[in-house]
Backbone bond lengths (Angstrom), bond angles and torsions (degrees), N, CA, C in turn:
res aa  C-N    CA-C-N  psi(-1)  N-CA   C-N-CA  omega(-1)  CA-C   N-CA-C  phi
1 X - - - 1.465 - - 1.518 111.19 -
2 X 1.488 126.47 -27.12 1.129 114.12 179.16 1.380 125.46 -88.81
3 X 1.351 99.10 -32.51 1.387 110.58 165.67 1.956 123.57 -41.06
4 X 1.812 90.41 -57.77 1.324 98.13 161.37 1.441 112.46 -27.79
5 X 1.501 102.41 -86.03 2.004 128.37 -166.53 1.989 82.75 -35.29
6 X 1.581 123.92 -69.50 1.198 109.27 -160.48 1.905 120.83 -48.25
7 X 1.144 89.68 -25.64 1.710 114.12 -176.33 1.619 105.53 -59.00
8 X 1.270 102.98 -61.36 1.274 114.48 -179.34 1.461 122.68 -85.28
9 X 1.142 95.75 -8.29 2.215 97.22 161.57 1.590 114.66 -96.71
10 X 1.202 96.15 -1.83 1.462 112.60 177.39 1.235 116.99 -71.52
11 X 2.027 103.09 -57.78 1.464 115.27 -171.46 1.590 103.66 -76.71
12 X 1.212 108.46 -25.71 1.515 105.11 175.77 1.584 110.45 -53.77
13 X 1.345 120.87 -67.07 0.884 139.55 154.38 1.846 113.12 20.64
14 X 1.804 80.41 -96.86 1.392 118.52 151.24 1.112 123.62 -10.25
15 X 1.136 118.88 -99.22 1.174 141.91 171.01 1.869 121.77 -55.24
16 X 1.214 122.28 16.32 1.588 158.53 148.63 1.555 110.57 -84.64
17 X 1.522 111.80 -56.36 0.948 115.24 176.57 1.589 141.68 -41.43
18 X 1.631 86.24 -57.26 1.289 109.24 160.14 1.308 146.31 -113.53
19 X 1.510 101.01 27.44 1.734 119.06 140.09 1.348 112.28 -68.32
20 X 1.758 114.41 -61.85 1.603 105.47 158.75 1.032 137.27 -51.92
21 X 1.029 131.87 -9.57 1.880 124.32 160.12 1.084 94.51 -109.86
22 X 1.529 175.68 38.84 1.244 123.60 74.32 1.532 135.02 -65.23
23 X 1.335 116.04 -7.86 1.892 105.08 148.58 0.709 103.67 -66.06
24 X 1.582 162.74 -48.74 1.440 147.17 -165.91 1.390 110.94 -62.48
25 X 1.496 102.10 -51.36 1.654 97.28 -176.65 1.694 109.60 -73.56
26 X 1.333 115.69 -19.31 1.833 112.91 165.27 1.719 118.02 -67.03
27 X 1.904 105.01 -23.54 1.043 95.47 176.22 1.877 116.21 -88.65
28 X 1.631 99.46 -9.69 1.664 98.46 165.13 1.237 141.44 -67.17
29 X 1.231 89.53 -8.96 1.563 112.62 -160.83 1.209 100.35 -114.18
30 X 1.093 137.28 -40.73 1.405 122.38 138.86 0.923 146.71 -0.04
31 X 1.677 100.85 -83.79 1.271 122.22 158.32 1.400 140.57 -44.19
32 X 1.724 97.89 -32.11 1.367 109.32 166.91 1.351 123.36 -66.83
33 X 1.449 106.12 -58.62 1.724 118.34 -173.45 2.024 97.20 -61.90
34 X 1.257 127.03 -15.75 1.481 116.81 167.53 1.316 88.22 -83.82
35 X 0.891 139.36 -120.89 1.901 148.88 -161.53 1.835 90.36 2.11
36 X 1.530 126.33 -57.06 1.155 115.82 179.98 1.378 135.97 -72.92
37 X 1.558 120.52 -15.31 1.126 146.46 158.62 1.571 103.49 -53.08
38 X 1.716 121.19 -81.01 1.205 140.94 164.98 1.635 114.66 -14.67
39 X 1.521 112.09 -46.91 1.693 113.51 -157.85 2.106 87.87 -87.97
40 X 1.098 92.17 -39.27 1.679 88.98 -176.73 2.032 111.38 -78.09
41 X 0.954 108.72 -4.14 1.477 110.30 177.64 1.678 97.09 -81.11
42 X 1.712 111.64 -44.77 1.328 111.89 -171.49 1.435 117.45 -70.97
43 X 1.718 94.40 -23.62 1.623 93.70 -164.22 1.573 93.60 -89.75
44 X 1.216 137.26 -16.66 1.585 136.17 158.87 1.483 108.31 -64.82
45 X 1.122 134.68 -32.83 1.366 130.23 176.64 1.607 102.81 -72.23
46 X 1.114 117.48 -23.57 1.759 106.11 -157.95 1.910 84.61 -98.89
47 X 0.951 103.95 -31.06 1.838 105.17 172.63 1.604 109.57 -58.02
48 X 1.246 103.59 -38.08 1.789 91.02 -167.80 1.327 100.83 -104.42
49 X 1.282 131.44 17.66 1.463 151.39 173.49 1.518 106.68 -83.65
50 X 1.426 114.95 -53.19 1.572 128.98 166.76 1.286 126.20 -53.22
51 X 1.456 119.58 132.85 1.510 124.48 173.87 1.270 116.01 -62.27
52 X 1.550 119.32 134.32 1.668 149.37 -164.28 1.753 76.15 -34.12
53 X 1.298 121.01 -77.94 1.426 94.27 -147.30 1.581 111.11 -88.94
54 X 0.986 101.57 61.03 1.653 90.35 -176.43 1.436 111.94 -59.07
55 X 1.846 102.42 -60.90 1.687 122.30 173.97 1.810 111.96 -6.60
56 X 1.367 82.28 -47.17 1.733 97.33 -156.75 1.144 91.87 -78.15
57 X 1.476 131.44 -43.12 1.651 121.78 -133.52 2.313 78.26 -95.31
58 X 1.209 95.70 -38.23 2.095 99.09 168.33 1.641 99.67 -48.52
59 X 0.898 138.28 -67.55 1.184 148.14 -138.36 2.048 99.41 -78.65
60 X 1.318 116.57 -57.71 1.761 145.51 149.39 1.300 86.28 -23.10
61 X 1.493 134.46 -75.54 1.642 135.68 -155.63 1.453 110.58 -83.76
62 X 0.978 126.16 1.18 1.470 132.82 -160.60 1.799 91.72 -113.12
63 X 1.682 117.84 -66.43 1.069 90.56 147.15 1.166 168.06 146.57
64 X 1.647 95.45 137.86 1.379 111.63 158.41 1.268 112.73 -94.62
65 X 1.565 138.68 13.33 1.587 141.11 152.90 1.633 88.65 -71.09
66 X 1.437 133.56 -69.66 1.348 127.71 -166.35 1.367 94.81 -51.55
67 X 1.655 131.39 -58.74 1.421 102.58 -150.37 1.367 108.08 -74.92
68 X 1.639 131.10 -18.36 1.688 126.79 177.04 1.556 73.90 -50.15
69 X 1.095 113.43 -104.26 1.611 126.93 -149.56 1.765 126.62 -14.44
70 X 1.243 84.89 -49.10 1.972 101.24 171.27 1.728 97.52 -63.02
71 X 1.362 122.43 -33.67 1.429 127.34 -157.06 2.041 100.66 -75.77
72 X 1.361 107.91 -53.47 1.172 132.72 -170.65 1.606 97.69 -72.56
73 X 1.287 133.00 -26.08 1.283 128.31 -164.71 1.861 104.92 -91.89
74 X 1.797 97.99 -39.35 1.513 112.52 168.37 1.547 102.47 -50.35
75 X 1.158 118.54 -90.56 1.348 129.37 154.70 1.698 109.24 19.27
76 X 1.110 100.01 -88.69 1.471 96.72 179.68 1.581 134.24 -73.77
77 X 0.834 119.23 -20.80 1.728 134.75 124.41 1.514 116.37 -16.34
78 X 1.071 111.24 -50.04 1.655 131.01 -159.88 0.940 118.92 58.86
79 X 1.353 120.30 51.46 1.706 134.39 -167.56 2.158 96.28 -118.61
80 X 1.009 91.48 143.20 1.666 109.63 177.01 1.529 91.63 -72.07
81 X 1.676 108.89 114.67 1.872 110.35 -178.99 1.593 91.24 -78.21
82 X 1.472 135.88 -43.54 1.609 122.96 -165.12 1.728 102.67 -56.14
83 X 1.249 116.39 -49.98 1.262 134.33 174.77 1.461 111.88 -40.81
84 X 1.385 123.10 -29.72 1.279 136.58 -166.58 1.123 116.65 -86.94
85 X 0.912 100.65 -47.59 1.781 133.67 -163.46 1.909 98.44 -85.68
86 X 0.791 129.56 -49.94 1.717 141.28 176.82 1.619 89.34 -51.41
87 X 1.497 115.94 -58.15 1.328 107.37 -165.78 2.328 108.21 -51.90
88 X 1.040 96.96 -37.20 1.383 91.03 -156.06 1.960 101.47 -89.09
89 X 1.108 105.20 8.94 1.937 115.97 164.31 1.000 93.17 -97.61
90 X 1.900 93.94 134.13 1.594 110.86 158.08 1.674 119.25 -90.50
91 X 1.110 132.73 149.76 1.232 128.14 -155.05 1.922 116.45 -65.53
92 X 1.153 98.41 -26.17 1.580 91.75 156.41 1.940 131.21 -55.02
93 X 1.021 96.82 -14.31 1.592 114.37 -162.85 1.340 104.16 -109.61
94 X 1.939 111.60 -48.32 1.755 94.48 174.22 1.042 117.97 -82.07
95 X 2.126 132.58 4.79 1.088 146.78 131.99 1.512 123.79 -23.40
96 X 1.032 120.19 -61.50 1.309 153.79 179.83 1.445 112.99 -50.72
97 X 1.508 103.26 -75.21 1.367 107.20 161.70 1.731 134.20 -53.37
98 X 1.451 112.93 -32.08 1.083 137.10 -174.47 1.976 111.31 -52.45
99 X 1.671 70.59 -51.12 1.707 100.42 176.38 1.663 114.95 -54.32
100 X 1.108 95.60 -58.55 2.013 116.41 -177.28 1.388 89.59 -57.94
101 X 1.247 133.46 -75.54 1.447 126.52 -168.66 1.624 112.54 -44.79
102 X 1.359 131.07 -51.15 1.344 127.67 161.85 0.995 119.88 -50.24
103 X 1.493 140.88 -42.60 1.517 137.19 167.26 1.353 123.20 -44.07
104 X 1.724 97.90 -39.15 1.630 105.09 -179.12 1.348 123.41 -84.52
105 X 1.687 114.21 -0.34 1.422 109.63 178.40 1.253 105.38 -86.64
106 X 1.165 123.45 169.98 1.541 125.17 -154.56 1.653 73.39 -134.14
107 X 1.895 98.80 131.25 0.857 99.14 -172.98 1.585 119.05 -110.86
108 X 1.529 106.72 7.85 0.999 122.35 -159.44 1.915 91.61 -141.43
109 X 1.971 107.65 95.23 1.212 123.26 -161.82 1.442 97.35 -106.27
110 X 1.953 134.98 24.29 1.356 112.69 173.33 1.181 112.58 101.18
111 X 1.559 100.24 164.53 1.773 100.81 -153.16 1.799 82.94 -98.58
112 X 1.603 108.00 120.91 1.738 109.27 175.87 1.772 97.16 -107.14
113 X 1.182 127.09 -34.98 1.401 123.91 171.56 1.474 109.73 -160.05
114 X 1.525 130.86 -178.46 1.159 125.36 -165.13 1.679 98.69 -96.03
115 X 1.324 135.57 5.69 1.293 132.41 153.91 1.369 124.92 -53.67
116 X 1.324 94.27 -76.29 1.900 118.71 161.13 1.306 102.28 -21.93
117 X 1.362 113.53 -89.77 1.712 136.13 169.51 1.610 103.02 -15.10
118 X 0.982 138.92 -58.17 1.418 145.07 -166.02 1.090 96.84 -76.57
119 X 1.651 127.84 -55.80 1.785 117.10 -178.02 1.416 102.53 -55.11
120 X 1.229 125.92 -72.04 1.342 121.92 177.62 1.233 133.19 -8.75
121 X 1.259 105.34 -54.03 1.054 140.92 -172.04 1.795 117.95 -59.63
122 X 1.768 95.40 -33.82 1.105 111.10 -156.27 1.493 112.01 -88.81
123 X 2.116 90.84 -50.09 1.354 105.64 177.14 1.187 109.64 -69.81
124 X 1.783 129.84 12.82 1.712 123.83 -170.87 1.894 91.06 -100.15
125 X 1.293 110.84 -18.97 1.156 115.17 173.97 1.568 120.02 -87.62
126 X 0.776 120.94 -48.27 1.529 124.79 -169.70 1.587 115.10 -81.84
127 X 2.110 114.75 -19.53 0.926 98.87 166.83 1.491 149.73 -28.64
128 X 1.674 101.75 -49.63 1.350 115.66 -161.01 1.617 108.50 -103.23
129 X 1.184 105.06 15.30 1.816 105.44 -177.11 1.804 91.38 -93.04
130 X 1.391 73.93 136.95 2.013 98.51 174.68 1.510 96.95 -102.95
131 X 1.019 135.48 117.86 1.505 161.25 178.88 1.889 103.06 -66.77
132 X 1.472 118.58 130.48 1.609 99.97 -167.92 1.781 81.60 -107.90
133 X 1.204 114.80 103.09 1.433 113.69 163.93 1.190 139.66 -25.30
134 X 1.583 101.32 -39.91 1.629 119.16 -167.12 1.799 97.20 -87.11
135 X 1.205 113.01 -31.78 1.718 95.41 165.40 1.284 120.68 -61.76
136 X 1.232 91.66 -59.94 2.251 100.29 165.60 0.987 113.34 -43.46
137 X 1.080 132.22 -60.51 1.561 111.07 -177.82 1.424 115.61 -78.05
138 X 1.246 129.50 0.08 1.948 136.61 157.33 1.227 109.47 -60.53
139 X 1.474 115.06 -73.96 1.456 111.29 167.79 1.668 126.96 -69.04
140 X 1.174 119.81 -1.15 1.365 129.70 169.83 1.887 94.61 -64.79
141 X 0.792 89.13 -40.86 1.569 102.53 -163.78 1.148 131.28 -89.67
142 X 1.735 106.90 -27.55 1.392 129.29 163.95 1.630 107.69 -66.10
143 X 1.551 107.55 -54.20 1.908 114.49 -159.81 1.609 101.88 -73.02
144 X 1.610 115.44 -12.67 1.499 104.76 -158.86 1.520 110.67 56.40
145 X 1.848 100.84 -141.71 1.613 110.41 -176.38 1.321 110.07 -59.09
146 X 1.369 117.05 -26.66 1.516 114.58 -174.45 1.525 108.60 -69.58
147 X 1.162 129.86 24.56 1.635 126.66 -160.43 1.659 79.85 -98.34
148 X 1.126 120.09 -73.92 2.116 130.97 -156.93 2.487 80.80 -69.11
149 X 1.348 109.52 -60.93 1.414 77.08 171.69 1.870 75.32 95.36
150 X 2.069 105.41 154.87 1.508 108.64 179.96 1.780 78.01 -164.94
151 X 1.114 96.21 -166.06 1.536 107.55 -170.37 0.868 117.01 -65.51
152 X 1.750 124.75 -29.15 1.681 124.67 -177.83 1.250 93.10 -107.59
153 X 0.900 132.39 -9.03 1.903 95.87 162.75 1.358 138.52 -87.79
154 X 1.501 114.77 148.12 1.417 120.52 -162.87 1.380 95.62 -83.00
155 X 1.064 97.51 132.12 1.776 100.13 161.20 1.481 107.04 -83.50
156 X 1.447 138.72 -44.00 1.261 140.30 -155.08 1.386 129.67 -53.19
157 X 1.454 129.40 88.92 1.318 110.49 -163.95 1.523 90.07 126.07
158 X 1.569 141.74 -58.87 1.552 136.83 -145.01 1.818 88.20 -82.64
159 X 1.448 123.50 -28.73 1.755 100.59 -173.83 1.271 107.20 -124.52
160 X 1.325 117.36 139.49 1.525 122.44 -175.76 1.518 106.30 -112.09
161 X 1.564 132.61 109.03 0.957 124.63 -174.94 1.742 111.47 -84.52
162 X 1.698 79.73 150.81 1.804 94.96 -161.86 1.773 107.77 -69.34
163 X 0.876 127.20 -154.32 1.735 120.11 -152.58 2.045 83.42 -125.34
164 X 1.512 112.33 -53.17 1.392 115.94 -177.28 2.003 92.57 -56.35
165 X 1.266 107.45 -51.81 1.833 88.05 176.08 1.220 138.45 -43.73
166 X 1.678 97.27 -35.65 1.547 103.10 179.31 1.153 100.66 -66.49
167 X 1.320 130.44 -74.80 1.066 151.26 -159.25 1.291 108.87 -43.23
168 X 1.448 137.15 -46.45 1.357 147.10 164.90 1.762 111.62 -47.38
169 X 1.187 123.93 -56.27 1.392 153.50 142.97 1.782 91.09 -6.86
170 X 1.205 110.69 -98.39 1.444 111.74 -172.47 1.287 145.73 -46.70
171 X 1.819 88.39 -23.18 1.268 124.69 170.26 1.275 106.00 -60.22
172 X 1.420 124.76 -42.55 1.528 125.44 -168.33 1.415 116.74 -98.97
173 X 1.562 93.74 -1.56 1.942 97.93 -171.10 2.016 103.99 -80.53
174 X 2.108 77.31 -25.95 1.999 95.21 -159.32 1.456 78.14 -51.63
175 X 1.565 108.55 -66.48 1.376 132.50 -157.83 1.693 104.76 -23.15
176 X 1.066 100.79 -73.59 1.803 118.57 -178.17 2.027 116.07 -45.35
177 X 1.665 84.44 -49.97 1.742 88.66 158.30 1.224 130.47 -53.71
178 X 1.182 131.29 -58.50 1.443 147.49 142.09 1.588 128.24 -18.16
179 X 1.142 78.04 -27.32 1.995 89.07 -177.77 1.528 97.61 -117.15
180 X 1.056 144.92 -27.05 1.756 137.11 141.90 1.441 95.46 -41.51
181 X 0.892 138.29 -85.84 1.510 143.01 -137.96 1.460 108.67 -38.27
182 X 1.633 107.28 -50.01 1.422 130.80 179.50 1.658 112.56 -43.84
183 X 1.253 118.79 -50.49 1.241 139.63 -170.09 1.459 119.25 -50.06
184 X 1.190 122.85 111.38 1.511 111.71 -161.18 1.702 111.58 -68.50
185 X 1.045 119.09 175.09 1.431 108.05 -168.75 1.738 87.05 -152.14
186 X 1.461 89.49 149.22 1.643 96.32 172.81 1.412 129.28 -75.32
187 X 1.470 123.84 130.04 1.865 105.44 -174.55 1.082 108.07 -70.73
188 X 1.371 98.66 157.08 1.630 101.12 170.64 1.539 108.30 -83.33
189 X 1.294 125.18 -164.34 1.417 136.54 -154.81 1.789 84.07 -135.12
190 X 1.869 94.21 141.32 1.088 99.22 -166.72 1.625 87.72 -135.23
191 X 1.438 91.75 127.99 1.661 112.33 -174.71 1.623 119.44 -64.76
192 X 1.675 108.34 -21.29 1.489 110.38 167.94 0.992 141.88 -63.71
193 X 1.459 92.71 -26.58 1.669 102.45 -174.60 0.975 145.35 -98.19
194 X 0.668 141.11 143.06 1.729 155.20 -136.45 1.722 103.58 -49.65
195 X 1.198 143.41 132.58 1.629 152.44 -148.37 1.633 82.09 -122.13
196 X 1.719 132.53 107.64 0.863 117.19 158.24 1.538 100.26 -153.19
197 X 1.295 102.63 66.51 1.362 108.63 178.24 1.968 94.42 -170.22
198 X 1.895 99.01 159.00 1.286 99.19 177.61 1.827 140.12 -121.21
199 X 1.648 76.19 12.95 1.662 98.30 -176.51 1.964 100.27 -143.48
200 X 1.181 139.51 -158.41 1.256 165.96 -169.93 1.586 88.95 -103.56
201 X 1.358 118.27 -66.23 1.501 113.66 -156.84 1.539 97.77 -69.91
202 X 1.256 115.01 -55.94 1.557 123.85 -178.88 2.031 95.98 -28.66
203 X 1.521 105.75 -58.76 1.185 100.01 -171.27 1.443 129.38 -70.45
204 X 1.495 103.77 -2.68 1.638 101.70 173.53 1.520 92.74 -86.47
205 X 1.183 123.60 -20.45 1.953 105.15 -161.73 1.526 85.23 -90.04
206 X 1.223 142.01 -37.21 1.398 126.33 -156.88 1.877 96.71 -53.35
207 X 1.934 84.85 -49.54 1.580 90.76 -163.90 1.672 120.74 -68.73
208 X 0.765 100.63 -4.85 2.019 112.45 164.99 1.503 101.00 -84.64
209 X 1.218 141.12 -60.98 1.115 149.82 -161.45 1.930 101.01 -72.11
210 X 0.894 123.06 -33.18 1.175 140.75 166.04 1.697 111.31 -67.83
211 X 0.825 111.34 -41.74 1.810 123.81 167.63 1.324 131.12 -70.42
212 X 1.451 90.31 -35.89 1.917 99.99 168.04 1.477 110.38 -126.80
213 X 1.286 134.84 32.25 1.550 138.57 146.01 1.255 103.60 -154.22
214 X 1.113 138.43 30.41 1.536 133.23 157.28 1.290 128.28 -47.48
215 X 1.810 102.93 -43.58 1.715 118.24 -179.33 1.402 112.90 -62.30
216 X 1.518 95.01 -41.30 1.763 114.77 -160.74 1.759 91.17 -75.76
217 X 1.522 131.04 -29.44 1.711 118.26 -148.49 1.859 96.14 -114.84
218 X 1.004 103.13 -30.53 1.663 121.74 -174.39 1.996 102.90 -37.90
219 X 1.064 113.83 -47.82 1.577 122.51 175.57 1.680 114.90 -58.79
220 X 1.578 94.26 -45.89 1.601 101.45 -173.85 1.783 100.75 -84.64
221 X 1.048 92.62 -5.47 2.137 79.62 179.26 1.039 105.31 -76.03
222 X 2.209 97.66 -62.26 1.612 73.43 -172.46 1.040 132.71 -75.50
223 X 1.484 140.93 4.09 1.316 131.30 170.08 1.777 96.69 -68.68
224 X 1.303 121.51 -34.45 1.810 94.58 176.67 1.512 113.84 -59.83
225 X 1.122 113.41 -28.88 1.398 113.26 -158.01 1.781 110.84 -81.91
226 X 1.807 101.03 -23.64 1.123 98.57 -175.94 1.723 104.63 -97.57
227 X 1.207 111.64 0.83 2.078 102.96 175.48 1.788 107.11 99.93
228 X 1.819 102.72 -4.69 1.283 77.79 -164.49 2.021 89.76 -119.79
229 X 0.961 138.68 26.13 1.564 119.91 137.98 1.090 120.99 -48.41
230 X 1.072 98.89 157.96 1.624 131.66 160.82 1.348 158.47 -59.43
Protein backbone atom coordinates (compact mmCIF):
# COMPACT_ATOMS: atom_id res chain seq x y z
CA UNK A 1 0.00 0.00 0.00
CA UNK A 2 2.69 2.41 0.42
CA UNK A 3 4.54 1.75 -2.29
CA UNK A 4 1.33 2.27 -4.27
CA UNK A 5 0.62 5.99 -2.32
CA UNK A 6 4.61 6.52 -3.22
CA UNK A 7 3.78 5.54 -6.91
CA UNK A 8 1.08 7.73 -7.14
CA UNK A 9 2.63 10.92 -5.44
CA UNK A 10 5.19 10.36 -7.77
CA UNK A 11 3.07 10.53 -10.99
CA UNK A 12 1.36 13.39 -9.52
CA UNK A 13 4.41 14.84 -9.05
CA UNK A 14 5.24 14.22 -12.56
CA UNK A 15 2.74 15.10 -14.16
CA UNK A 16 2.86 18.87 -12.23
CA UNK A 17 5.96 18.97 -13.62
CA UNK A 18 5.09 18.94 -16.89
CA UNK A 19 2.03 21.01 -17.00
CA UNK A 20 4.64 23.63 -15.87
CA UNK A 21 6.95 23.33 -18.61
CA UNK A 22 4.51 23.38 -21.06
CA UNK A 23 2.96 26.68 -19.49
CA UNK A 24 6.32 28.00 -19.64
CA UNK A 25 6.93 27.01 -23.05
CA UNK A 26 3.05 28.48 -23.89
CA UNK A 27 4.25 31.40 -22.08
CA UNK A 28 7.43 31.54 -24.67
CA UNK A 29 5.65 31.41 -27.34
CA UNK A 30 3.72 33.97 -26.52
CA UNK A 31 6.06 36.08 -26.00
CA UNK A 32 7.53 35.37 -29.16
CA UNK A 33 4.56 35.64 -31.60
CA UNK A 34 4.06 39.38 -29.55
CA UNK A 35 7.81 40.55 -30.06
CA UNK A 36 6.97 39.10 -33.70
CA UNK A 37 3.69 40.64 -34.16
CA UNK A 38 5.29 44.06 -32.73
CA UNK A 39 8.52 44.05 -35.29
CA UNK A 40 6.02 43.55 -38.32
CA UNK A 41 3.46 46.28 -37.12
CA UNK A 42 6.66 48.62 -37.18
CA UNK A 43 8.02 47.32 -40.23
CA UNK A 44 4.32 47.97 -41.90
CA UNK A 45 4.34 51.37 -40.46
CA UNK A 46 7.80 52.28 -41.89
CA UNK A 47 6.35 50.75 -45.39
CA UNK A 48 3.42 53.03 -45.56
CA UNK A 49 5.66 55.86 -44.27
CA UNK A 50 7.64 55.56 -47.73
CA UNK A 51 6.96 57.32 -51.00
CA UNK A 52 4.58 55.31 -53.66
CA UNK A 53 7.58 54.63 -55.60
CA UNK A 54 10.10 53.76 -53.39
CA UNK A 55 10.16 49.84 -54.81
CA UNK A 56 11.26 51.38 -57.99
CA UNK A 57 13.50 54.16 -56.89
CA UNK A 58 15.26 50.57 -54.44
CA UNK A 59 15.31 48.66 -57.39
CA UNK A 60 16.97 52.18 -59.83
CA UNK A 61 19.79 52.13 -56.83
CA UNK A 62 20.42 48.59 -56.69
CA UNK A 63 21.13 48.78 -60.21
CA UNK A 64 23.18 51.26 -60.93
CA UNK A 65 25.49 50.09 -57.68
CA UNK A 66 25.71 46.68 -59.88
CA UNK A 67 26.20 48.48 -63.07
CA UNK A 68 29.20 51.06 -61.46
CA UNK A 69 30.66 47.83 -60.24
CA UNK A 70 30.36 45.56 -63.47
CA UNK A 71 31.59 49.05 -65.12
CA UNK A 72 34.80 49.46 -62.86
CA UNK A 73 35.56 45.70 -63.01
CA UNK A 74 35.33 45.95 -67.16
CA UNK A 75 37.52 48.80 -66.76
CA UNK A 76 40.19 47.08 -65.27
CA UNK A 77 40.16 44.19 -67.48
CA UNK A 78 40.60 46.73 -70.22
CA UNK A 79 37.65 45.43 -71.89
CA UNK A 80 34.98 47.99 -73.57
CA UNK A 81 31.99 47.63 -70.55
CA UNK A 82 29.17 48.99 -73.44
CA UNK A 83 30.66 46.25 -75.59
CA UNK A 84 30.14 43.90 -72.72
CA UNK A 85 27.06 44.59 -71.65
CA UNK A 86 25.33 44.45 -75.48
CA UNK A 87 26.74 40.97 -75.45
CA UNK A 88 24.52 39.69 -72.56
CA UNK A 89 20.88 41.51 -74.13
CA UNK A 90 18.76 39.57 -76.17
CA UNK A 91 17.52 41.55 -79.04
CA UNK A 92 14.05 42.08 -77.80
CA UNK A 93 15.45 44.08 -74.82
CA UNK A 94 18.23 46.17 -76.68
CA UNK A 95 15.00 46.88 -78.83
CA UNK A 96 13.34 48.14 -76.00
CA UNK A 97 15.84 50.24 -74.76
CA UNK A 98 16.74 51.56 -78.14
CA UNK A 99 13.15 52.75 -78.25
CA UNK A 100 13.18 54.66 -74.65
CA UNK A 101 16.31 56.44 -75.68
CA UNK A 102 14.52 57.83 -78.92
CA UNK A 103 11.45 58.87 -77.01
CA UNK A 104 13.66 60.88 -74.76
CA UNK A 105 15.39 62.90 -77.39
CA UNK A 106 13.69 65.98 -77.84
CA UNK A 107 13.19 66.37 -81.15
CA UNK A 108 12.36 69.68 -81.44
CA UNK A 109 15.84 71.71 -80.02
CA UNK A 110 14.56 75.59 -80.83
CA UNK A 111 14.35 78.18 -83.22
CA UNK A 112 18.42 78.11 -84.69
CA UNK A 113 17.34 79.91 -88.06
CA UNK A 114 14.28 80.28 -90.22
CA UNK A 115 15.44 77.16 -92.40
CA UNK A 116 15.41 74.70 -89.50
CA UNK A 117 12.08 76.46 -88.40
CA UNK A 118 10.44 75.68 -91.78
CA UNK A 119 11.63 71.89 -91.73
CA UNK A 120 10.18 71.60 -88.45
CA UNK A 121 7.61 72.97 -89.30
CA UNK A 122 7.05 70.74 -92.09
CA UNK A 123 7.80 67.36 -90.63
CA UNK A 124 5.15 68.68 -87.65
CA UNK A 125 2.81 68.54 -90.57
CA UNK A 126 3.29 65.64 -92.59
CA UNK A 127 3.88 63.47 -89.60
CA UNK A 128 0.44 62.25 -89.18
CA UNK A 129 -0.79 61.97 -92.88
CA UNK A 130 -1.55 58.26 -93.87
CA UNK A 131 -0.70 58.19 -97.61
CA UNK A 132 -3.81 56.31 -99.68
CA UNK A 133 -1.63 53.99 -101.83
CA UNK A 134 -4.24 53.11 -104.25
CA UNK A 135 -4.24 56.82 -105.54
CA UNK A 136 -0.40 56.60 -105.79
CA UNK A 137 -0.23 53.93 -107.50
CA UNK A 138 -3.33 55.39 -110.09
CA UNK A 139 -1.41 58.24 -110.86
CA UNK A 140 1.88 56.37 -110.54
CA UNK A 141 0.51 54.74 -113.39
CA UNK A 142 -1.43 57.32 -115.10
CA UNK A 143 1.85 60.09 -115.30
CA UNK A 144 4.34 57.23 -116.29
CA UNK A 145 8.00 58.92 -116.10
CA UNK A 146 6.33 62.12 -115.54
CA UNK A 147 5.17 60.81 -111.99
CA UNK A 148 9.08 61.55 -109.94
CA UNK A 149 9.14 64.61 -112.75
CA UNK A 150 13.22 66.16 -113.61
CA UNK A 151 13.98 69.63 -114.56
CA UNK A 152 12.15 69.78 -117.92
CA UNK A 153 9.10 68.59 -117.03
CA UNK A 154 6.02 70.60 -116.69
CA UNK A 155 4.01 69.71 -114.04
CA UNK A 156 1.12 72.17 -115.08
CA UNK A 157 -1.89 70.59 -116.29
CA UNK A 158 -0.61 66.52 -115.49
CA UNK A 159 -2.40 66.69 -111.63
CA UNK A 160 -5.77 67.77 -110.80
CA UNK A 161 -6.24 68.13 -107.18
CA UNK A 162 -9.20 66.30 -105.64
CA UNK A 163 -11.95 68.58 -103.85
CA UNK A 164 -11.55 66.29 -100.27
CA UNK A 165 -7.66 67.66 -100.72
CA UNK A 166 -8.55 71.03 -100.91
CA UNK A 167 -10.77 70.95 -98.47
CA UNK A 168 -8.50 69.01 -95.98
CA UNK A 169 -5.78 71.74 -96.89
CA UNK A 170 -7.89 74.53 -95.34
CA UNK A 171 -8.90 72.57 -92.74
CA UNK A 172 -5.32 72.65 -91.48
CA UNK A 173 -4.46 76.23 -92.59
CA UNK A 174 -7.91 77.30 -90.24
CA UNK A 175 -6.27 74.98 -87.74
CA UNK A 176 -2.75 76.76 -87.71
CA UNK A 177 -4.63 80.24 -87.82
CA UNK A 178 -6.42 79.48 -84.81
CA UNK A 179 -3.50 78.45 -82.91
CA UNK A 180 -1.51 81.88 -83.91
CA UNK A 181 -4.33 83.80 -82.70
CA UNK A 182 -3.92 82.29 -79.15
CA UNK A 183 -0.37 83.43 -78.85
CA UNK A 184 0.13 86.41 -76.84
CA UNK A 185 1.70 89.18 -78.65
CA UNK A 186 3.43 92.23 -77.36
CA UNK A 187 1.42 95.75 -77.24
CA UNK A 188 2.53 98.23 -79.00
CA UNK A 189 3.24 101.67 -77.35
CA UNK A 190 0.79 104.26 -77.72
CA UNK A 191 1.99 107.82 -78.30
CA UNK A 192 -1.18 109.40 -76.50
CA UNK A 193 -0.77 108.50 -73.44
CA UNK A 194 0.07 110.01 -70.69
CA UNK A 195 4.40 109.79 -70.12
CA UNK A 196 4.53 109.14 -66.43
CA UNK A 197 7.16 106.92 -65.95
CA UNK A 198 11.12 106.89 -66.63
CA UNK A 199 12.32 103.59 -67.82
CA UNK A 200 10.24 100.29 -69.38
CA UNK A 201 10.28 98.76 -65.86
CA UNK A 202 9.08 102.01 -64.16
CA UNK A 203 6.28 101.52 -66.77
CA UNK A 204 5.23 98.07 -65.97
CA UNK A 205 4.88 99.06 -62.09
CA UNK A 206 3.01 102.32 -62.82
CA UNK A 207 0.73 100.06 -64.95
CA UNK A 208 -0.02 97.42 -62.13
CA UNK A 209 -0.32 100.10 -59.64
CA UNK A 210 -2.69 101.78 -61.93
CA UNK A 211 -4.81 98.48 -62.06
CA UNK A 212 -5.21 98.02 -58.45
CA UNK A 213 -5.49 101.80 -57.13
CA UNK A 214 -6.44 103.63 -60.14
CA UNK A 215 -10.21 104.08 -58.83
CA UNK A 216 -8.98 105.00 -55.36
CA UNK A 217 -5.85 107.71 -56.93
CA UNK A 218 -7.56 108.90 -60.29
CA UNK A 219 -9.37 112.04 -58.24
CA UNK A 220 -6.13 113.00 -56.47
CA UNK A 221 -4.05 113.08 -59.83
CA UNK A 222 -5.93 115.05 -61.48
CA UNK A 223 -6.17 117.62 -59.03
CA UNK A 224 -2.10 117.39 -59.08
CA UNK A 225 -2.03 117.75 -62.53
CA UNK A 226 -4.49 120.49 -62.63
CA UNK A 227 -2.68 123.01 -59.66
CA UNK A 228 -5.60 122.72 -57.66
CA UNK A 229 -4.89 120.02 -54.64
CA UNK A 230 -4.23 120.50 -51.51
Amino acid sequence: MENEAANDGKSVAEKHAERMKRLRELHTKRNEARQQNHKEVVEEDKRNKLPSNWESRKRQAEWIIQDEAARKAAEEKGEDYERTKLLHIDATEAERIAKKKKNKKNPDPGFSDYEQAAIRQYNRLVKNIKPNMDSYNEAKEKLGPAFYGDRNTILHGLHEDKKEAVDKMVENLEKQIAKREKYSRRRMHNDDADIDYINERNAKFNQKLERFYGEYTRETKLNLERGTAI
